[in-house]
C-alpha positions in Angstrom: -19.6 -19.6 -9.8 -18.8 -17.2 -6.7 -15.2 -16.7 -6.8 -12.5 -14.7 -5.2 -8.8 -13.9 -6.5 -5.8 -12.1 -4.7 -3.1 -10.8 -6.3 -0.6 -8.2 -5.7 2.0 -10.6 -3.2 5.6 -10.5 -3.9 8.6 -10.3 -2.1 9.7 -6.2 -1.1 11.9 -5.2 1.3 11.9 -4.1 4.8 10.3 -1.0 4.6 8.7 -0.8 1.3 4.8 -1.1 0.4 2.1 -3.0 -1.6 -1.2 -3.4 -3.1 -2.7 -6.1 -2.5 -6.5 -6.8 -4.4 -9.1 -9.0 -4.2 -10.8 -9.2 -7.5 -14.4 -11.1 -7.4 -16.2 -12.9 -9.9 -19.6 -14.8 -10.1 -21.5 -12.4 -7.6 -21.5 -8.5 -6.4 -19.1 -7.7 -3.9 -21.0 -4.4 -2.9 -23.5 -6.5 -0.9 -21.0 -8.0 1.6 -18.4 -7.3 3.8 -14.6 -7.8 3.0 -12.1 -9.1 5.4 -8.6 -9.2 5.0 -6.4 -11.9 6.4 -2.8 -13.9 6.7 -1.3 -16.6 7.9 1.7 -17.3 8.4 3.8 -20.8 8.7 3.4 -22.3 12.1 0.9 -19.2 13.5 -3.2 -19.1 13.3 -5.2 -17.3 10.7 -5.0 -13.2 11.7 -7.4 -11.0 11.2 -6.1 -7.7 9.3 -9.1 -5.5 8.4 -12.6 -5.6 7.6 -14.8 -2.8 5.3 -18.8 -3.2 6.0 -20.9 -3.1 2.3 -21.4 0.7 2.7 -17.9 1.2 2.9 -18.4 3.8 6.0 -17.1 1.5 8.9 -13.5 -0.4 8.6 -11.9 -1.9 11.8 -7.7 -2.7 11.8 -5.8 -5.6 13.9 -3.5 -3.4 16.0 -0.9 -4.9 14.6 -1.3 -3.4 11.0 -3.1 -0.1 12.6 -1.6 3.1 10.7 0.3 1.0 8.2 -2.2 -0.7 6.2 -5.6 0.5 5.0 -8.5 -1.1 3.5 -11.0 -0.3 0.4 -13.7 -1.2 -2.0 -14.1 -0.2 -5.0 -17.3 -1.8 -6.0 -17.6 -0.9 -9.6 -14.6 -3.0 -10.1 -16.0 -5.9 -7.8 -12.9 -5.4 -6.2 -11.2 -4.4 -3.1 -8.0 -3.6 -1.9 -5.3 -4.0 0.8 -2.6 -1.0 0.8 0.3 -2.0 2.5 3.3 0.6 3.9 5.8 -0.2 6.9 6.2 -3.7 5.9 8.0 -5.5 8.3 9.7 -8.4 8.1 6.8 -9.7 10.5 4.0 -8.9 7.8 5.4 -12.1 6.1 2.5 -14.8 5.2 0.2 -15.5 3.2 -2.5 -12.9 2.7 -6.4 -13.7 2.3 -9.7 -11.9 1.2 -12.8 -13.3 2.5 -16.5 -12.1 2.6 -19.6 -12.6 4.9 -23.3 -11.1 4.2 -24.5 -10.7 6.9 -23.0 -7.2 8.6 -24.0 -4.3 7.2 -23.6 -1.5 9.8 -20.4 -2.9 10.9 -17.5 -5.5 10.3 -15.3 -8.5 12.6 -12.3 -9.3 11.8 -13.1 -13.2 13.1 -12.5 -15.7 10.6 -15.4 -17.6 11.6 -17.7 -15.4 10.8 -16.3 -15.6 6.4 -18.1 -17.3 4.3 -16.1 -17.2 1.0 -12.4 -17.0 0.9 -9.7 -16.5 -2.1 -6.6 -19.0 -2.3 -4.0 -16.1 -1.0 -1.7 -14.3 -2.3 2.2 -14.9 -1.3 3.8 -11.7 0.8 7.4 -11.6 1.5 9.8 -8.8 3.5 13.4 -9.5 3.5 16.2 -7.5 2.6 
């Protein structure tokens, strides 16, 4: 059974970093590309960051540009999400998602995701 699991979400003040990952199960991440996402209350599904399968083209939301950096580590069937600069703002809830279609490159549309986790709670408050 495909799935997909975040952890790493907890609450860290303004400021501060984390590590978010996205641990798969049932299939091999190295074939497909990750997405990052959140949501938060009220406000549509944002697209954070995407890594293609080769792991040699990523693509940021200029929101999280410079602060927050993508990776794969395929071995693992994992990925990651390092976060620095949080802002009170980054609060949501944060999502990994993969599509198998892209090789070359990567979106950041949510439409284009076939598979997502259940998300992983991210709080920044002092």
């Amino acid at each position: 059974q495909l799935q997909l699991e975040e952890s790493g979400g907890d609450l860290v003040q303004p400021g501060g970093s984390l590590r978010l990952s996205c641990a798969a199960s049932g299939f091999t991440l190295a074939y497909y590309t990750i997405g990052w996402f959140r949501q938060a209350p009220g406000k549509a599904r944002e697209g954070l960051s995407c890594i293609n399968p080769k792991g040699d083209f990523t693509d940021y939301a200029d929101s999280v540009k410079g602060r927050f950096t993508i990776s794969r580590a395929d071995a693992n069937n994992s990925a990651s999400l390092q976060m620095s600069g949080l802002e009170p703002g980054d609060t949501a809830i944060y999502f990994c998602a993969i599509e198998g279609r892209r090789i070359n490159s990567c979106s950041r549309s949510a439409v284009e995701y076939d598979y997502w986790g259940q998300g992983t709670q991210v709080t920044v408050s002092s």
